[in-house]
MIKEVO-128585 format. One record per residue (C-alpha): x, y, z; chain. Coordinates in nm, 4 decimals. Example, Ala and Ser with C-alpha at 12.3 -4.5 7.8 and 13.67 -1.06 7.14 Angstrom:
// residues 2
((1.2300, -0.4500, 0.7800), "A"),
((1.3670, -0.1060, 0.7140), "A"),
//
This chain:
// residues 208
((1.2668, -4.3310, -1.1252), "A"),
((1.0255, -4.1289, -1.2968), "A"),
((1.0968, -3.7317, -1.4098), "A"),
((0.8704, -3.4896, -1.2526), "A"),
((0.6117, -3.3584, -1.5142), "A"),
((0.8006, -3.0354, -1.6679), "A"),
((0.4114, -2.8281, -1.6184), "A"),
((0.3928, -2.8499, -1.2410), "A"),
((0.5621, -2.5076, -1.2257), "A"),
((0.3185, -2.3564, -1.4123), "A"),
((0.0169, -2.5728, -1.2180), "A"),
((-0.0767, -2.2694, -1.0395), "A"),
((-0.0537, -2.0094, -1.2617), "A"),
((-0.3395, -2.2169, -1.3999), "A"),
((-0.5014, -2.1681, -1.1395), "A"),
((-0.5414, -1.7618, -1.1730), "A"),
((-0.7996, -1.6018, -1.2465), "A"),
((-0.8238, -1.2826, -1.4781), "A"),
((-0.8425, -1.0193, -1.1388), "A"),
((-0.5148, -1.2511, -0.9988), "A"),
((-0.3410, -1.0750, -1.2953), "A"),
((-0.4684, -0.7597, -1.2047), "A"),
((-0.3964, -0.8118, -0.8628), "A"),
((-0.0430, -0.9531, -0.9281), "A"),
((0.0290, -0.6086, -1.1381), "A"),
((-0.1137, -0.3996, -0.8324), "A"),
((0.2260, -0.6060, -0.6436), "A"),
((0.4668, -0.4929, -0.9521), "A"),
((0.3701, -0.1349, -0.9824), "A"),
((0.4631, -0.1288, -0.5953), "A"),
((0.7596, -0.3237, -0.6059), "A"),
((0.8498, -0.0657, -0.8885), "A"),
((0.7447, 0.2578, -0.6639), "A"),
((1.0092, 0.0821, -0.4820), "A"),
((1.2979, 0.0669, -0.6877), "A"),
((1.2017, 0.4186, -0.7835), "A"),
((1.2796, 0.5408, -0.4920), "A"),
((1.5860, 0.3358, -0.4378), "A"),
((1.7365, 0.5391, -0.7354), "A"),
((1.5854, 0.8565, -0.5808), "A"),
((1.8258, 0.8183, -0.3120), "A"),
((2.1237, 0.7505, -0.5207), "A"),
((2.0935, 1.0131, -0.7992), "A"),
((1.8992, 1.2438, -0.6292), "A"),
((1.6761, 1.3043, -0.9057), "A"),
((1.3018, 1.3964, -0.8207), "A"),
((1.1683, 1.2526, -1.1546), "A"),
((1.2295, 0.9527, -0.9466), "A"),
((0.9755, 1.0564, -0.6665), "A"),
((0.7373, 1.1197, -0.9382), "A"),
((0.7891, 0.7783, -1.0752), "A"),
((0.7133, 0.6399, -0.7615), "A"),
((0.4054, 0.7908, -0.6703), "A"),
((0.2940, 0.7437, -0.9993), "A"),
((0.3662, 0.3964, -0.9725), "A"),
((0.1564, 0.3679, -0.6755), "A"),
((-0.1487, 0.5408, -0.8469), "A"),
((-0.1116, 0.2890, -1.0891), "A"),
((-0.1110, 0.0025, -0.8242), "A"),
((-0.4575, 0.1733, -0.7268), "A"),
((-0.6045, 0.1456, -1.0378), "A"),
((-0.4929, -0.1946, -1.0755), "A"),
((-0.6618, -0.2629, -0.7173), "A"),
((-0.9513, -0.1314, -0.8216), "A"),
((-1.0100, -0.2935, -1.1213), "A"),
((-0.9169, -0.6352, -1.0018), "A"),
((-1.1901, -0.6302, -0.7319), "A"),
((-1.4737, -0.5122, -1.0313), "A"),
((-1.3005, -0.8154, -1.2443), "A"),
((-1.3950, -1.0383, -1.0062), "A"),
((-1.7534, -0.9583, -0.9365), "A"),
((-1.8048, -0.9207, -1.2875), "A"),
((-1.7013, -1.2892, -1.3597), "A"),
((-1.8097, -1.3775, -1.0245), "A"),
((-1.4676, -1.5549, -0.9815), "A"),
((-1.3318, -1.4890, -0.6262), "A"),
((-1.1010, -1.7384, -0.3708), "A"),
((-0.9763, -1.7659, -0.0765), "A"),
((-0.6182, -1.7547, -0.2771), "A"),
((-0.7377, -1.4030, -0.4674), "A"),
((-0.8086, -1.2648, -0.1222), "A"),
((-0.4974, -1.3177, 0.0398), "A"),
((-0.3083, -1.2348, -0.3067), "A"),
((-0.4776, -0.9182, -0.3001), "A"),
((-0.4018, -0.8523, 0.0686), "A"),
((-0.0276, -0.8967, 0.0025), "A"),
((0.0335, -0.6769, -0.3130), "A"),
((-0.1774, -0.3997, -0.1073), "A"),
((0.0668, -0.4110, 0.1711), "A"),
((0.3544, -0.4022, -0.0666), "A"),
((0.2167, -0.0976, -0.2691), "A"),
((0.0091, 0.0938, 0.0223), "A"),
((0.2390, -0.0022, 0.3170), "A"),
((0.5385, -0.0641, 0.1950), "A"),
((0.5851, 0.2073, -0.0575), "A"),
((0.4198, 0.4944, 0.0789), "A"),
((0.6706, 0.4635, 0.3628), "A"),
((0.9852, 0.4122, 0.1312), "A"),
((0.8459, 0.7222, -0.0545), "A"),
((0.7850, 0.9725, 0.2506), "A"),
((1.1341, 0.8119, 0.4243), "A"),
((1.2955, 0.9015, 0.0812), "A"),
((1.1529, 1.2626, 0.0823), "A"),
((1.3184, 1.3087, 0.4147), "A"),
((1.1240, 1.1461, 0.6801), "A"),
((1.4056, 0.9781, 0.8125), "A"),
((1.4336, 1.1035, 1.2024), "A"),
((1.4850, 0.8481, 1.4416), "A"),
((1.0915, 0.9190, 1.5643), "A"),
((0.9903, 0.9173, 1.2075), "A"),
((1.0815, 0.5941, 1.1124), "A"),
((0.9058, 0.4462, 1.4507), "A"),
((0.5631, 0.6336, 1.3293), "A"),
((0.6652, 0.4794, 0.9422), "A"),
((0.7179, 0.1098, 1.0831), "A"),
((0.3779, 0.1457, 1.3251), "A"),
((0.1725, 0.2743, 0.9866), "A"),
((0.3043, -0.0679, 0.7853), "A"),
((0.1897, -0.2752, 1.1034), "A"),
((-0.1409, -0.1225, 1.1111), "A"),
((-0.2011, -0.1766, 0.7683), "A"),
((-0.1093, -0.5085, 0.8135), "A"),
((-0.3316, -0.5808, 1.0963), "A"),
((-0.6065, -0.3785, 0.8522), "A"),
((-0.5801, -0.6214, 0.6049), "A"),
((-0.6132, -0.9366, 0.8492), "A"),
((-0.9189, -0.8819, 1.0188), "A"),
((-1.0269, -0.7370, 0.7140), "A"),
((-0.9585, -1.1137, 0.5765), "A"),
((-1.1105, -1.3166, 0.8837), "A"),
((-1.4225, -1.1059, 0.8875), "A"),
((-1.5158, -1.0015, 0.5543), "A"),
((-1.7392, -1.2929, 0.5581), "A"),
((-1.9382, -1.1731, 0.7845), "A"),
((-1.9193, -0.8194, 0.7040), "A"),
((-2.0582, -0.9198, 0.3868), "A"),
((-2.3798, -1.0578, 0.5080), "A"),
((-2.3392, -1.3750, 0.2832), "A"),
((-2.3080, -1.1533, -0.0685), "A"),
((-2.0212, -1.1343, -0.2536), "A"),
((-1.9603, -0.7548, -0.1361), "A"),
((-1.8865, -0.6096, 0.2252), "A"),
((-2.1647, -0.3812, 0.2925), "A"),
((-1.8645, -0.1530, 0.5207), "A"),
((-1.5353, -0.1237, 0.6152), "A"),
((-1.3777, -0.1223, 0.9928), "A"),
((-1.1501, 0.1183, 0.9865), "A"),
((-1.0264, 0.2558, 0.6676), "A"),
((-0.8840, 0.0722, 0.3668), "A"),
((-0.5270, 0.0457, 0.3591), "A"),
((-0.5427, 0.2292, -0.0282), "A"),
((-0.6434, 0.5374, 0.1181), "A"),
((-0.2692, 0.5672, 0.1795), "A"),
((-0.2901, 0.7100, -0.1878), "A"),
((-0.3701, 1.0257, -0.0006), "A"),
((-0.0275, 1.0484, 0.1715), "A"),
((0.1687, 0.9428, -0.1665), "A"),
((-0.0225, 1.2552, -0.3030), "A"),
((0.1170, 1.4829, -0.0382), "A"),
((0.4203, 1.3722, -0.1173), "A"),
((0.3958, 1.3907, -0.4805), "A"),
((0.3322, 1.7576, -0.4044), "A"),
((0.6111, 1.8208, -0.1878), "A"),
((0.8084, 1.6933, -0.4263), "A"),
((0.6341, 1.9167, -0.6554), "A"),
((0.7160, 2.2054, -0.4960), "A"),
((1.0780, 2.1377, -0.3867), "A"),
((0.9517, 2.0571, -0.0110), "A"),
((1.1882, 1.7571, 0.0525), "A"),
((1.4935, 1.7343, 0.3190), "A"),
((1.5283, 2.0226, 0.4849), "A"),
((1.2801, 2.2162, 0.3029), "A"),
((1.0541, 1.9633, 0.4038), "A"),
((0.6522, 2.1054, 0.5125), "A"),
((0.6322, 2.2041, 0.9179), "A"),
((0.9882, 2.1810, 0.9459), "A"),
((1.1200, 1.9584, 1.2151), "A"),
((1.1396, 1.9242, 1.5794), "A"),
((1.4106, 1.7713, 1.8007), "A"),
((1.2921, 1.5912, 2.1018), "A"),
((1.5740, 1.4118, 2.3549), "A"),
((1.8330, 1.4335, 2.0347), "A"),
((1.6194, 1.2601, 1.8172), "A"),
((1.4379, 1.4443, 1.5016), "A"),
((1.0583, 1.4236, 1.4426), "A"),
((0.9309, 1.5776, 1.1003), "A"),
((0.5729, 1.6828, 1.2303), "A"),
((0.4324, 1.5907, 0.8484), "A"),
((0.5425, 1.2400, 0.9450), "A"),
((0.2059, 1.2200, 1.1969), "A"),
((-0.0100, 1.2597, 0.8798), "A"),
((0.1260, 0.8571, 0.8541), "A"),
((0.0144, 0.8335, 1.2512), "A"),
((-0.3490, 0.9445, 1.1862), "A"),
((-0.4113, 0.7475, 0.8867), "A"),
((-0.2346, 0.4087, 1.0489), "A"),
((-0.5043, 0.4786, 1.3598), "A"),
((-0.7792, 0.5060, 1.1296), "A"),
((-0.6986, 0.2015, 0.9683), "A"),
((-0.7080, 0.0081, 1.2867), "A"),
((-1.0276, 0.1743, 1.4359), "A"),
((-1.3743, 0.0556, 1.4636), "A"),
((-1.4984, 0.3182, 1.2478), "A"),
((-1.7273, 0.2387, 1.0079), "A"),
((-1.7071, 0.3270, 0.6736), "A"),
((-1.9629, 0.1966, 0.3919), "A"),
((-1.8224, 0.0749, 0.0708), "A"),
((-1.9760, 0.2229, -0.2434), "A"),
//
């Protein structure tokens, strides 16, 4: 009986290329926003809400980068697509949500608009994947985007970040909040309904 080869593990890290790295630290800066906000909600310290949306600027910049990496080497997979497709959901679905639930979006109608913003950014970022091919026109870049990115969600981490800035969080949060049949609905919350619709429109948007 032969002992498996103690390298397979490592087999597919191999496999990486330079932008998986950058793509892969895109997924920990979100994972971190995360955790930031985790602690947020035990110590109640807003240098934690700073953390996190700093966390997901970061995750941006690593995004970015990892996509000019690429082009630049003229490395890109099928595996570096879908790698980049899941660290953007964790750091511009996941986290903005965590963050603007943490700042006090946490009505009963606020977490349904929360959960539909992840699962349009989701869908985003699978059609996105089955038709970039032909969005691209056979290059290696898409010459436009359906519907907008799902990093744009930067935006809404920014308007939080200033909330935050400003003491706007709980009850103090911006617009207040609105009961409807018992349940609570912060009206800031449909700032995360607008930009989920966007996402899953037919809108065209050309990539620069």
């Amino acid at each position: 009986m032969s002992l498996p080869k103690l390298n397979k593990p490592f087999s597919m890290i191999r496999e990486f290329h330079l932008a998986d790295w950058f793509t892969l630290a895109n997924a920990v800066c979100g994972t971190g926003a995360l955790f930031s906000m985790m602690t947020y909600l035990q110590v109640e310290d807003v240098m934690h809400v700073y953390f996190a949306c700093g966390l997901v600027l970061a995750a941006f910049i690593f995004d970015v980068l990892d996509g000019r990496i690429a082009r630049w080497r003229q490395k890109t997979s099928a595996m570096g697509r879908e790698l980049d497709s899941l660290a953007d959901v964790i750091s511009f679905g996941v986290a903005p949500v965590v963050i603007a639930y943490g700042c006090g979006m946490q009505g009963l109608y606020d977490r349904i608009v929360l959960i539909c913003f992840v699962a349009c950014g989701v869908s985003r970022l699978a059609r996105y994947n089955v038709t970039a091919e032909s969005l691209s026109g056979g290059k290696d870049k898409v010459k436009y985007f359906e519907g907008t990115p799902i990093p744009t969600s930067l935006l809404l981490v920014l308007v939080m970040f200033i909330a935050a800035w400003q003491g706007a969080l709980h009850e103090s949060l911006w617009f207040g909040k609105w009961l409807l049949g018992g349940f609570t609905l912060h009206p800031l919350v449909l700032l995360f309904a607008l930009s989920g619709s966007l996402m899953v429109s037919r809108i065209r948007f050309p990539k620069f």
